[in-house]
N, C-alpha and C positions, 0 to 999 in steps of 0.2 A: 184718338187714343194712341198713345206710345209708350208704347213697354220699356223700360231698362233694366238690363240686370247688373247686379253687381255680385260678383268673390267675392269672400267674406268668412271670417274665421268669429269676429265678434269674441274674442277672447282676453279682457273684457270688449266689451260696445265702448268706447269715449267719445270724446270731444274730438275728435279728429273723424269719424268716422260720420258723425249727425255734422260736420260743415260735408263730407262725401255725398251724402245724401242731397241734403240743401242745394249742393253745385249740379250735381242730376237734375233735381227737380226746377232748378235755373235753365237748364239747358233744353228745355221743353218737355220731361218724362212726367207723363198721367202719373205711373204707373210702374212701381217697380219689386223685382224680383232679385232675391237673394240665394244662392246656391251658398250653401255658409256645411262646415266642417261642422260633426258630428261630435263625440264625444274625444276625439282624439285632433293633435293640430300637428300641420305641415314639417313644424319644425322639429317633430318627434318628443309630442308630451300629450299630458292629458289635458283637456278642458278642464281652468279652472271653475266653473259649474257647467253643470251639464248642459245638454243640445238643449231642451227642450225649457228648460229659463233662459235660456240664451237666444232661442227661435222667439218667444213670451218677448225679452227685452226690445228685442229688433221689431215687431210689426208696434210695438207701444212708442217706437221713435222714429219712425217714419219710415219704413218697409211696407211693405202690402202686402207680401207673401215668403215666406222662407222655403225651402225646398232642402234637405239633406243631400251632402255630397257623400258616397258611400266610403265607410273606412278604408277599403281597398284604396280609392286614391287619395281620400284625408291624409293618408300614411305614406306616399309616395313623394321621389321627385317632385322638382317644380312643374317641369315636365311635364310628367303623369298626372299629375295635380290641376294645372290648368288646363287639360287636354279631357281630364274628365268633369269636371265645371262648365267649360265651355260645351260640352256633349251633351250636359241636362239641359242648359239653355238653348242651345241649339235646336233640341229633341222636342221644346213645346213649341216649337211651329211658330212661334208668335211674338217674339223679343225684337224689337227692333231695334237693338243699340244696348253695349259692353260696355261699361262706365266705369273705369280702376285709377286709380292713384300714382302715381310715378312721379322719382324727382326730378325728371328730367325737363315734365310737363311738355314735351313736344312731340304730338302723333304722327310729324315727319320723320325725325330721330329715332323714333321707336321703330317705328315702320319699316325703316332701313334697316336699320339693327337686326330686325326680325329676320329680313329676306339674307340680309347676308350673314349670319347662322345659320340658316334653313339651310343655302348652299355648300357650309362647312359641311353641315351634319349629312348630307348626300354624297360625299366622297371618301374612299377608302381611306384616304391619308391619316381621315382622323382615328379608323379604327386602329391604324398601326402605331399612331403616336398613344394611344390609352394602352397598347399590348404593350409599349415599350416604357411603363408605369407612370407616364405624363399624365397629369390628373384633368378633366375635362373643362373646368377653366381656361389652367396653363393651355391646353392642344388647341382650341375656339381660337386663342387670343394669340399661339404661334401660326398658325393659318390665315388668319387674318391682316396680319401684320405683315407675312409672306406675300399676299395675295394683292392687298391693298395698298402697302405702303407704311413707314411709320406716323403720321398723322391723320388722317381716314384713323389707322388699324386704333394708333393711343384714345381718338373718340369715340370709338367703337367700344375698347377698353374702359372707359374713363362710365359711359353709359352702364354697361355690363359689372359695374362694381358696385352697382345699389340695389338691394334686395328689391323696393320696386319696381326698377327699371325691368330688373330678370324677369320679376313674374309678368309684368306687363308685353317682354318679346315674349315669352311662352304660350299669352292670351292669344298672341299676332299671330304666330306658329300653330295654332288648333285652331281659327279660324281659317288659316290655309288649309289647315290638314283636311278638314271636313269642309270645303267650299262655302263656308258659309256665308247669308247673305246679311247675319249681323255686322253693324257698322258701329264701328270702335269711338268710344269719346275719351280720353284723361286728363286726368285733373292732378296740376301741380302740388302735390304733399306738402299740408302747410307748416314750415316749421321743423317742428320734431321728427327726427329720423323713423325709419321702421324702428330701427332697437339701440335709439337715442336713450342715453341716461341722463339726459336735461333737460327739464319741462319749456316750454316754450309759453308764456302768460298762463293761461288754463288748457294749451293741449301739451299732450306727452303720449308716447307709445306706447301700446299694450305691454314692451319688454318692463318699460318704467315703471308702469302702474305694478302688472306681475312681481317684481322685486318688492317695489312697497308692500303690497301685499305680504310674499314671505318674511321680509321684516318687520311686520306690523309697523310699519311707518303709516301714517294717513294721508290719503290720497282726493280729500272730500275739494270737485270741484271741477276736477281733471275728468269725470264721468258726468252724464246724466244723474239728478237725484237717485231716481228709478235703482238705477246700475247699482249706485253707493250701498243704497237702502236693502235690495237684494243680495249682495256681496254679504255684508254684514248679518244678515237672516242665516244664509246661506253658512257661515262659520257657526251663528249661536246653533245650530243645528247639526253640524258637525257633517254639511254635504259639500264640503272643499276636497275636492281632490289633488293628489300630490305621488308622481311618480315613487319616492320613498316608501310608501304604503303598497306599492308593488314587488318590495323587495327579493323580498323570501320567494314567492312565486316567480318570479323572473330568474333568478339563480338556479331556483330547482330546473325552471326549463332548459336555462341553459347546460346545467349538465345530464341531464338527460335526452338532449340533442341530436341526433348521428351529422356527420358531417357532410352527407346525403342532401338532409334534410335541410341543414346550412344552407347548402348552392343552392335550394330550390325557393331560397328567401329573396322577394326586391331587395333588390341595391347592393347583393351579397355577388362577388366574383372577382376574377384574378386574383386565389387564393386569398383572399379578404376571409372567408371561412375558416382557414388553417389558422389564421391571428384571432380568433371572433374566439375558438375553441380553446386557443391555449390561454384562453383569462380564466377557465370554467373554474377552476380553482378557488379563485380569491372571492372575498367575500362580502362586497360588498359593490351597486352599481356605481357610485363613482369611482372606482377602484377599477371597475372592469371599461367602464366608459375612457377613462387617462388612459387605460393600457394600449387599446386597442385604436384611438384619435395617431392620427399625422396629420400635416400638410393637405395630402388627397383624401383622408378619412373623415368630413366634419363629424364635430358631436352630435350636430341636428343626424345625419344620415347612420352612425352608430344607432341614438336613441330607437331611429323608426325600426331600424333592422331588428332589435330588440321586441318593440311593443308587435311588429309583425310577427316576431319567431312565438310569440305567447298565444296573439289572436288565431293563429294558424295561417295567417295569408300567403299565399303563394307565388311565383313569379306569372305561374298560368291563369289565375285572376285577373290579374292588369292586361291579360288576350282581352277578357271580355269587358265593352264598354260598358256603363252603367245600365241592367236592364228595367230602371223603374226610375221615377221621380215621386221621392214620401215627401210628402207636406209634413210640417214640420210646426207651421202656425200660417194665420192667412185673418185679411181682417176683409171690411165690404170690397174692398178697392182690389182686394186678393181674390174675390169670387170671380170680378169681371176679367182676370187672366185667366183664371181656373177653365170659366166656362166658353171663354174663345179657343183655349188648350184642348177642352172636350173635341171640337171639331178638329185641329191642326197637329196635335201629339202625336209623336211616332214611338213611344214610349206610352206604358202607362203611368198612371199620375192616381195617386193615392193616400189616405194618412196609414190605411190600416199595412202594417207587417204581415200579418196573416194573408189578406187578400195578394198580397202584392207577392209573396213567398209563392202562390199557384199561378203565377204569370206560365212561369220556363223555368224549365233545371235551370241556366244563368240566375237566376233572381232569385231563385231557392236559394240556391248557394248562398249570392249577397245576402240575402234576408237572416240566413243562418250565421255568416260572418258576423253581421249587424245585432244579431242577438247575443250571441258569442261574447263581442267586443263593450257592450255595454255593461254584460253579467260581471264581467272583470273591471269596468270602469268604478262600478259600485264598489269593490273591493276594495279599489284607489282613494276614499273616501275616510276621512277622519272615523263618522260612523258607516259602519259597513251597509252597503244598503239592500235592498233585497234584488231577487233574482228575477228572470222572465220580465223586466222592467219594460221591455221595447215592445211586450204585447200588450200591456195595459197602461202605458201613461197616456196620460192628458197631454192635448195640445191646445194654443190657443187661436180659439174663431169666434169673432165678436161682432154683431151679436148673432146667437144661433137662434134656429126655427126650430118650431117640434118634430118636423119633418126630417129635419137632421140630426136631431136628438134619438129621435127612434130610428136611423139607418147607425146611429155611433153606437148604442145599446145592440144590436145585431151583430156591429164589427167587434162587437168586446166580448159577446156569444160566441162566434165564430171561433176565435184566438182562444179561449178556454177547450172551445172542442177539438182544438188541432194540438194545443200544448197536454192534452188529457191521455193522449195517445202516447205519447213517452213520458210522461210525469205526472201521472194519476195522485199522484201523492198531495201537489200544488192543488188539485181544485176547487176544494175546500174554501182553503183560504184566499184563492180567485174571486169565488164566489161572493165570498162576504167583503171583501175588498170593492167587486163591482155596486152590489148592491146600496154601499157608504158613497162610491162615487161616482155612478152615475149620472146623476142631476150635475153637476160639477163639469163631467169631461166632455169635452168640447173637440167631437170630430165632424169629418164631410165622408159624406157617400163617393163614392167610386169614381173615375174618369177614364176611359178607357180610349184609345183610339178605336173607329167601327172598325177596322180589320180584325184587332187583337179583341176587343168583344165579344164580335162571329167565332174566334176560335175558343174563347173562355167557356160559351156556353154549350159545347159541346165536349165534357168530360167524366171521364171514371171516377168510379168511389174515392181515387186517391187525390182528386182534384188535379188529375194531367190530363193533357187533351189526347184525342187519340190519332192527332196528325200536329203535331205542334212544333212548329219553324221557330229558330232563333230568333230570337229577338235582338 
């Protein structure tokens, strides 16, 4: 048995991503695992459909289990992003090998690259060249160049200017950070760029596909059937979302703001705040997105600061590692992680929101983020969708037992009686909503580490422990 995990945003799944897969399963993986972005993605936008067709598309094309990365780092740096990725998979105990995409294709070249960034990023210098408004590219790549040489530094350079090269040193860098004993594989990106705008035979980039899509250009070919056919439901439906649909609400927040609250946002500092407020004015986000872009400002790193300043996130969030791993979908091949995790997770491992909100204040939190961020994802939606979504959707697990059927009808019990306590109003229509879906929703019982178990079952009416360590 060998577990791989793969990052993953699956925003759309294409053809690029089922040969990633393929090359894993080449390289000797049973058995693999997806940490994949929630309703929100890296680059600071929304998922064009949601996690949980998106978790559905990925175990229906060669995945075994999906796992959600929490929006805190969905919404983050690359950095913070593959630092919490790699902490989910790190945290099941049981992954034996990181499997990611890069142009560079060479795990010596990355490797390097890794360690000699690591070593930038450990010296003062860098902080005084970012004080002195050097953007953290330019500072990496004047240090290195200093340090190295100009041919070392230009290949270093030359690595560091493809999106997956970066995320790939990031993955290298959080498997130092946390000592881990997972062991790295990449796989040469076939063809088409991360956010190439020209198809390469039948693959092309999620960026590619995404524009066709807001063009209504047709893209049938470049994806799995599956993809296409969901995609297209997915509009007759009117469950596409589109940052524009967040308009109004995003302006409103932004002016009613304090500038407090500004610096207390990721990615927000060296008066980046004082520019962010004086757009609150104008009327419109790509108005305020032009305003407020330079050189050191990407649009991707404006957007997140934005979707964070709405969801509430804060810089003191990204202190706390991910306190949970939610299952997200899982098929048979996902049990046999699942149930080696039971034994190995230092984390617990969950679908249910509810259970998983009475881990630790940490995961409350996240849990409350994560409800937060989806209530407003719905909004993002052609048709608006409804509320409390993250304590009653469906996930998928195929095939299910009765056994698991009646521990998923408890977890959907549970999550009415904890959403009943501040929103008595919802239960009603909880209720009769469970009742329709039921037979349909497709979850798993619990997984707990035995540490975090012992301390679960010793708790007050409010579901806290009455000695309850960080997690």
């Amino acid at each position: 048995m060998k577990i791989s995990g793969i990052v993953s945003e699956y925003n759309p799944l294409h053809n690029g991503h089922i040969y990633h897969i393929e090359k894993t399963r080449e390289n000797g993986a049973t058995h693999i695992v997806a940490v994949m972005s929630g309703n929100y993605v890296q680059r600071g936008e929304t998922a064009v459909m949601n996690k949980f067709e998106r978790a559905k598309l990925a175990v229906r094309s060669g995945v075994d289990l999906v796992i959600e990365i929490p929006t805190v780092y969905a919404l983050a740096s690359a950095e913070f992003y593959a630092r919490g990725a790699v902490y989910l998979l790190n945290s099941l105990g049981c992954v034996d090998e990181i499997s990611f995409g890069s142009e560079v294709g060479s795990l010596e070249d990355l490797e390097q690259t890794a360690d000699i960034v690591w070593e930038c990023e450990q010296s003062e210098e860098l902080e005084e060249l970012l004080k002195s408004g050097m953007s953290y590219p330019n500072a990496i790549n004047s240090m290195i160049l200093s340090e190295h040489g100009r041919k070392k530094g230009n290949r270093i350079s030359e690595i560091l200017a493809s999106p997956n090269n970066i995320l790939a040193v990031e993955y290298l860098k959080a498997l130092k950070y946390f000592e881990s004993d997972i062991k790295p594989f990449t796989i040469i990106r076939k063809s088409a760029g991360h956010d190439s705008m020209t198809p390469h035979e039948n693959i092309a980039s999620a960026s590619y596909i995404r524009k066709c899509m807001d063009e209504k250009e047709d893209f049938y070919g470049l994806v799995p059937n599956r993809v296409y056919d969901s995609y297209k439901q997915a509009v007759s439906e009117g469950n596409i979302a589109q940052i524009k649909n967040l308009e109004r609400i995003l302006i409103y927040r932004l002016r009613t703001i304090s500038k407090e609250e500004l610096e207390n946002i990721p990615d927000v500092g060296q008066g980046l705040e004082n520019r962010i407020a004086d757009c609150s004015h104008l009327s419109s986000i790509e108005e305020i997105t032009q305003a407020i872009k330079t050189k050191r400002y990407t649009m991707a790193r404006i957007r997140r600061i934005l979707y964070n300043m709405l969801i509430g996130i804060t810089k003191s969030d990204l202190d706390i590692l991910p306190p949970y791993a939610r299952v997200l979908a899982v098929t048979d091949r996902g049990r046999d992680i699942l149930s080696k995790a039971k034994e190995t997770a230092s984390i617990p491992v969950n679908t249910s929101l509810a259970k998983l909100a009475n881990m630790s204040d940490e995961a409350k939190r996240f849990a409350e983020i994560e409800g937060l961020a989806s209530d407003i994802y719905a909004l993002a939606q052609k048709k608006i969708g409804k509320g409390q979504s993250d304590y009653k959707a469906m996930i998928t697990l195929e095939p299910q037992s009765e056994e698991e059927l009646q521990e998923e009808k408890e977890d959907i019990q549970e999550a009415i009686e904890m959403i009943e306590e501040e929103n008595p109003d919802v239960i009603a229509e909880l209720e009769q909503e469970m009742a329709l879906e039921a037979e349909m929703m497709e979850m798993m019982g619990i997984i707990e580490p035995e540490e975090i178990q012992e301390e679960s079952d010793e708790t007050d009416d409010d579901g806290n422990t009455e000695d309850e360590d960080e997690i």
